[in-house]
Structure formats: structure tokens, C-alpha cells
N, C-alpha and C positions, 0 to 999 in steps of 0.2 A: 651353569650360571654365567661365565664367561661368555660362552655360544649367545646366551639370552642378550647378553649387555653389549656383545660385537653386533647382534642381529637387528637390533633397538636403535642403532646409529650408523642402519645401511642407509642410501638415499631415499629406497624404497619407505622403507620404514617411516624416515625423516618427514619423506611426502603424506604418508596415509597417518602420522600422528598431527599434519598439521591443522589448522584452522581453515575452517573455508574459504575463506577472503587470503589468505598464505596460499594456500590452493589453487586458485583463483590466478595467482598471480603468476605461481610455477608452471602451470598449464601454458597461458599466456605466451610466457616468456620462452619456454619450448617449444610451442607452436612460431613462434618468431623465428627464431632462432635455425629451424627446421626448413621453412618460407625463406629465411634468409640464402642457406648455401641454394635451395632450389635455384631464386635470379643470379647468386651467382656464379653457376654452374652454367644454366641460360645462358649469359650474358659474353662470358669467357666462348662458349661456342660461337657465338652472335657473332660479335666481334676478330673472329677468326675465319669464321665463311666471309663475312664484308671486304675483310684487308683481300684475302686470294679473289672474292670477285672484284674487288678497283684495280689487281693488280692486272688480271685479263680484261679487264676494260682496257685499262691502257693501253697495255701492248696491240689490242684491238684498233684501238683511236690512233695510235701511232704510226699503223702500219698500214691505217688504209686511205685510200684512193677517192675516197666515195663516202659524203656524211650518209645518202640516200641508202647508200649499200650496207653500213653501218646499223643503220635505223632498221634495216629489213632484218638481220640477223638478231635484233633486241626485241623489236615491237612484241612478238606471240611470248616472248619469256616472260617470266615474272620478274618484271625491274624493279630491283632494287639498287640503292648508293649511285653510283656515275650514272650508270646506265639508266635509271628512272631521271636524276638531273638532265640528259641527254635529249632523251625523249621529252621531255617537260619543250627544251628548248627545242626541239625540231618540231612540237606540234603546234607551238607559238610562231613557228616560220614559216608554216603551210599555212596556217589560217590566213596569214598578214601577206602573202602572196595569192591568196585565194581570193579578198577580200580589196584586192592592191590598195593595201596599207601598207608596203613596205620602204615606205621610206627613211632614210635613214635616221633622226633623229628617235622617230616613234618608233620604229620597229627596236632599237637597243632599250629603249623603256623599257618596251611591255617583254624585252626578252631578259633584262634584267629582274622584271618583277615576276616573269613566270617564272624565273631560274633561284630567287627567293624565297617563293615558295616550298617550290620543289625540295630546298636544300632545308629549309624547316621545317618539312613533313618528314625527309628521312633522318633529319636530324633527334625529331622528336621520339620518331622508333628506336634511334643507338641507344638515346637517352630512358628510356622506357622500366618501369621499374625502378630506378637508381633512386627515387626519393625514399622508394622506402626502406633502403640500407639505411639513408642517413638520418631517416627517422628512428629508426631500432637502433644505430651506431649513437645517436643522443638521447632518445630517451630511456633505454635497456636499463641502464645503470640506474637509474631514479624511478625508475617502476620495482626495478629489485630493491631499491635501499624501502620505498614504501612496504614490504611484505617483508622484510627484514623488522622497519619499525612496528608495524602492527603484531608481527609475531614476538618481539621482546614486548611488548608492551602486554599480551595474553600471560609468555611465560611467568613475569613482574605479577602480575594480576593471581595465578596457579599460585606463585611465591607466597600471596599475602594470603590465601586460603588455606594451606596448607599447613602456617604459618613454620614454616622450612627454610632454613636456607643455605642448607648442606648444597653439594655441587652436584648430588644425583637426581636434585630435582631443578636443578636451574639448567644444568646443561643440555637433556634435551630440547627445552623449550628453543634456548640460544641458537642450538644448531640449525633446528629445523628455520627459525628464522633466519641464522647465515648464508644456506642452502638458497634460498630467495636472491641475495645477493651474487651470488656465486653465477646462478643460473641467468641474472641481468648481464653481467661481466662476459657469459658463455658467450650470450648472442649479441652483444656491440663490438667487443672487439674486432670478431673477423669482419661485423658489416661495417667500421669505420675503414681498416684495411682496403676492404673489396671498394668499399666505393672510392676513396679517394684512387688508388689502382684502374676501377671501371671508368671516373670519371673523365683521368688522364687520357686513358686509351679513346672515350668516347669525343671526346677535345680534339684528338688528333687524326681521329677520321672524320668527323667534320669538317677540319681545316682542310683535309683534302676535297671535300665535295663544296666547299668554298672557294677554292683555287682552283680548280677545273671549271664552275662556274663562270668563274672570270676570264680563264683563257678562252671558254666558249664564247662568251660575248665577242671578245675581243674578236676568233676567228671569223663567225658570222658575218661581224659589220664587216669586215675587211673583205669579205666575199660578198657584199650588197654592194660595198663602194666599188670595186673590182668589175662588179657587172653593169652597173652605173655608166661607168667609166667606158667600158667595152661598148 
């Protein structure tokens, strides 16, 4: 009998006594919750290859002689962060020397707006998936408390047909409806954690491919006016 009444209020159990619409919502909420460590598993990798490639970009940018020689060794790779910024700006400086539009005024424009671009497009990759942490991180808890209330509101309803209301017949219903809540709480917690974590991190490699954008500008023109000048 014991064995029966420990068995009766395993999760398992909890789930296959519940209602369908409690059901509904556990699935749900597990399926979230599941979705959720997968981006942040992603993301934490993501953001680990990114920092090690800006950091051999740099070292690259810094040590060489030659943007043209620079650009040969990126072009065939798959660029991403610096190296796609990079390229964005040296394909905007062939064109405008191809086209001789590279005067100085117009040519910082259109190498700031191609560099704009560029920095919002891999921006939008760092950023990729994080909303829907902070969707599951605020609505988890209020999708569980709903299958919470529907499931007290079934057991209440059990209560009044039964016309019982000893605690052997109220507390399964209770549980399996707490379970719901329980299973909300599973999956917002870590997805508010990860993302506010994900979002910092993605904040700060941005900033970097913001601030290299801006040194780029800055070196170009000074290598237009340089030859202007020459």
C-alpha cells in the first residue's frame, strides 16, 4: 500500500494523472526548458570561438605591414567578427578607388556606413537566439502558475463530486497541479541567468567590433589623406 501511495506521487505518475490542458502545459514547459540549455550551450561555445578569433585578428592587424596582405589571408575564410568588419571596409575601398570616388569626405561615409552594417549583421549573429531565453525567463513562471491554476481548479471540481475532503483526495490533484509550477520555475530560472550572462558577454563583443570599426575608419582616411598629400 505504501509502494502504491509513494508510486501515485512520482512525477511520472503526477504527469499521467494530470489533465490534458496540465499536460499541455508540462510538455510545453519541458520542451522549453530543454530548447533553452540547447542556445545556451550554443551560445557559450559561440562566444568562445568569437573572443579567440578577434583575438588572432588582432594580433594579425597589429603585426602587419600590408591591409592588402591582410585581406588576402581573410578573403577565402569564412569571416566572421573583425575579420568580416574588415573585409566589409576594404571591399568598400576598392570599389571607391575603382570607381575614383575616393575622396576624402565621401569615401569615410560610405566606409562608415559599410562598417555599420557590417557590425549589425555580426552583431545580430552574437545576438541570435537570446530572445527567446528572455521570453521562457518571463513568461515560464506564468505559463506554470496557469496549469497550476487549471489543475487546482479540476482537483476543487474532483473535491465537490466526490463530495470528500479528506487530504487523500485533495492532494493528488494539488500536486500534480504544483508540478506545473515547479516545471515553469525549471525552465526561467537558468534562461533569466543565461541570458542576462549571454547578453553581457554579447554587449562586449560588440563593443569590440564597434571599436575596431572606428579605428578602421580612422586608419583608412589617414592613409587617403597620406596619399593625397604624397
Amino acid at each position: 500500500m505504501e509502494a502504491d501511495a509513494a508510486h501515485s506521487f512520482s512525477m511520472f505518475a503526477l504527469f499521467m494523472q494530470a489533465d490534458w490542458v496540465v499536460k499541455s502545459v508540462m510538455l510545453g514547459l519541458l520542451l522549453a526548458s530543454v530548447w533553452c540549455w540547447a542556445i545556451i550551450a550554443n551560445r557559450i561555445a559561440t562566444y568562445a570561438r568569437a573572443r579567440r578569433d578577434m583575438a588572432a585578428f588582432d594580433r594579425a592587424f597589429a603585426s602587419t605591414n600590408s591591409l592588402a596582405d591582410l585581406r588576402g589571408e581573410y578573403v577565402d575564410a569564412n569571416a566572421t567578427g573583425l575579420s568580416a568588419v574588415f573585409l566589409a571596409a576594404m571591399e568598400e575601398w576598392d570599389k571607391s578607388h575603382a570607381q575614383q570616388a575616393a575622396t576624402a569626405g565621401g569615401l569615410q561615409s560610405r566606409l562608415e556606413i559599410a562598417l555599420d552594417l557590417a557590425v549589425s549583421e555580426q552583431s545580430a549573429a552574437l545576438e541570435k537566439r537570446l530572445g527567446f531565453l528572455a521570453t521562457i525567463g518571463s513568461a515560464g513562471p506564468f505559463v506554470g502558475l496557469f496549469g497550476t491554476v487549471w489543475g487546482i481548479m479540476n482537483a476543487f471540481t474532483a473535491i465537490a463530486s466526490a463530495e470528500n475532503t479528506s487530504l487523500a483526495v485533495v492532494a493528488p490533484g494539488i500536486a500534480e497541479a504544483l508540478l506545473a509550477t515547479a516545471l515553469g520555475l525549471l525552465a526561467a530560472i537558468p534562461s533569466v541567468i543565461a541570458y542576462n550572462k549571454l547578453n553581457a558577454d554579447a554587449g562586449k563583443l560588440i563593443g569590440r567590433l564597434e571599436a575596431f570599426a572606428d579605428r578602421l575608419v580612422a586608419l583608412l582616411s589617414r592613409q587617403l589623406d597620406a596619399g593625397k598629400a604624397s
